[in-house]
Structure formats: structure tokens, C-alpha cells
C-alpha positions, 0 to 999 in steps of 0.5 A: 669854420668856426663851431658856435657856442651853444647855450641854454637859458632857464629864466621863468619870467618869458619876457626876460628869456625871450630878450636874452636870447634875441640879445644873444643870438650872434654869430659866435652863440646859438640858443638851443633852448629856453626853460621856465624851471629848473625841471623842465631842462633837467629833463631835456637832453642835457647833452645838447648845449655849452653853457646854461645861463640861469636865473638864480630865483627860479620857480619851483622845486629847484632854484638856480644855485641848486640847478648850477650844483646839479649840472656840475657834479652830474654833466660838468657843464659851465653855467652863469647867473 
């Protein structure tokens, strides 16, 4: 039995999350979670997903050049724009 691979999505318009993950939900993919800032999943368990799918224009403190910066030197995790 293959293992899924979990993603999370950090998007801070709603419309566009909510899409990404009905487009993403498959057999081979699981969204595990769906943040509107950066902030927010910084402070969620970190260690519960594969790959972070990021909006590059995040609101708030943080954008997603600097949440992607984060996530690799801190907790090695892959992510995509």
C-alpha cells in the first residue's frame, strides 16, 4: 500500500486555497492543511506534512520567499510557488 503525500497549502486568498486543494485531493496527495499566512502554519505542527505549496505574496509579516527560507534551514522541507 502506497503512503500518500502530504501537503500543506499557505494561500491568503480562500477562493484560490479552497481550489487548490479540491484540484489536489488524488489518490497520491492528501491536504493536511490550508493556512491564510505565513504565521498562522508557522505556528501549527510543522511536522505533519511533505511539501508546503506557498503563495509567493503572502499577507502579513512574512511573504512566502521568506516562509520557503524558513521551513528549509529550520525543518528541511520542500516547498513550491
Amino acid at each position: 500500500m502506497n503512503q500518500k503525500t502530504r501537503l500543506v497549502i499557505v494561500e491568503d486568498d480562500p477562493l484560490i486555497a479552497f481550489d487548490i486543494k479540491e484540484s489536489i485531493n488524488t489518490s497520491k496527495f492528501e491536504v493536511c492543511g490550508v493556512f491564510h499566512e505565513a504565521e498562522q502554519f508557522i505556528k501549527s505542527d510543522l511536522a505533519e506534512f511533505d511539501l508546503a505549496l506557498l503563495d509567493v505574496n503572502l499577507n502579513g509579516e512574512m511573504d512566502g520567499i521568506e516562509l520557503a527560507e524558513f521551513l528549509q534551514k529550520n525543518h528541511q522541507k520542500p516547498c513550491l510557488f
